[in-house]
C-alpha positions as CSV (number, residue, x, y, z in Angstrom):
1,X,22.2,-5.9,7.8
2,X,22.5,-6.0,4.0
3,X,20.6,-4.0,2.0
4,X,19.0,-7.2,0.5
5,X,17.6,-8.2,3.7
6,X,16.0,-4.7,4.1
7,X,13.8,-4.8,1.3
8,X,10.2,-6.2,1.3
9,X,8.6,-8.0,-1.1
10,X,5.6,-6.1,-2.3
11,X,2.8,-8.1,-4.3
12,X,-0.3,-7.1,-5.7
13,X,-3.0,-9.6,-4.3
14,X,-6.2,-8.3,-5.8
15,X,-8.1,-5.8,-7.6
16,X,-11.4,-5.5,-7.2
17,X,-14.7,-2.9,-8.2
18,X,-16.3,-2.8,-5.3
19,X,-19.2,-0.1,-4.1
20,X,-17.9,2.0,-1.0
21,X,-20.0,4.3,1.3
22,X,-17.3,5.9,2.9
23,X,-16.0,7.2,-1.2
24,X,-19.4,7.7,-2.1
25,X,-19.4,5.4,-5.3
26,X,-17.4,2.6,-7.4
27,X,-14.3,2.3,-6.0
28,X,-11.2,-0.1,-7.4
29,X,-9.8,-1.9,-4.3
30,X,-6.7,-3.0,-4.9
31,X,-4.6,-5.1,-2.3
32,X,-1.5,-5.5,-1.7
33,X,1.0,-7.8,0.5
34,X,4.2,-6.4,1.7
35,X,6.7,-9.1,3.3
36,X,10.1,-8.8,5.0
37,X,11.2,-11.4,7.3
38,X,8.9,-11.3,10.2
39,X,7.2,-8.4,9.0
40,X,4.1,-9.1,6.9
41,X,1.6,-6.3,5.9
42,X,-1.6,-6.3,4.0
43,X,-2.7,-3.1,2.9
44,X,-5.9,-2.2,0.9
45,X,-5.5,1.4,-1.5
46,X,-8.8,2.7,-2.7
47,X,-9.6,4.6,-5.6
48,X,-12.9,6.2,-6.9
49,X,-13.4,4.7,-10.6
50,X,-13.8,8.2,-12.1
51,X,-10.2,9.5,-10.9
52,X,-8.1,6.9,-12.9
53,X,-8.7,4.5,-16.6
54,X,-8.1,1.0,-16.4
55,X,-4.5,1.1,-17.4
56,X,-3.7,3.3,-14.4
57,X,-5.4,1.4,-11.9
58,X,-2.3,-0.3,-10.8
59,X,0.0,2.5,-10.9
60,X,-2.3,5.0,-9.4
61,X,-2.4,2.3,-6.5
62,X,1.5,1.8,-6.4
63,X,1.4,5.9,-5.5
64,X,-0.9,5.9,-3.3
65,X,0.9,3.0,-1.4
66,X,4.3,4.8,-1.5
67,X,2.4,8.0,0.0
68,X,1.1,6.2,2.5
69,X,3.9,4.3,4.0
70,X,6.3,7.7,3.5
71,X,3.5,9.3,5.2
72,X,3.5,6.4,8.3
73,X,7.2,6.1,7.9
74,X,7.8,9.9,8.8
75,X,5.0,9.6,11.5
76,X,6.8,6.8,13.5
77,X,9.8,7.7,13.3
78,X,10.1,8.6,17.0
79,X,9.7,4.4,17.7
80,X,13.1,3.4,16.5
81,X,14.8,1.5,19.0
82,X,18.0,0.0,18.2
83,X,18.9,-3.3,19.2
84,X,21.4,-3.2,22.8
């Protein structure tokens, strides 16, 4: 498989202020889709308003995002099963 077809296509869907109980208080929600072939993720980062300024809200997210599917990458890696 070419490296092309490897690669998803990561969008940001939405960014939103939102009030969250789990955080504690205003928290941006930002959402993003992640596509590749069959493979379709939605994944929701948030941040508490206080850690980041506006112009960081989507970078901020992008790392967060990349931690987490490092993280989850590293975690399943025992599930690899190659084609027969």
């Amino acid at each position: 498989m070419a490296l092309e077809e490897e690669l998803f296509e990561i969008e940001l869907d939405s960014i939103e202020r939102t009030l969250n109980d789990r955080m504690g208080d205003a928290v941006y929600d930002v959402e993003f889709d992640c596509t590749r072939g069959d493979c379709i993720a939605h994944v929701l980062v948030s941040i508490d308003v206080e850690v980041v300024t506006t112009l960081e809200i989507v970078p901020f997210a992008m790392s967060q995002l990349h931690r987490a599917f490092v993280a989850l990458a590293e975690q399943t890696k025992a599930w690899k099963i190659e084609p027969g």
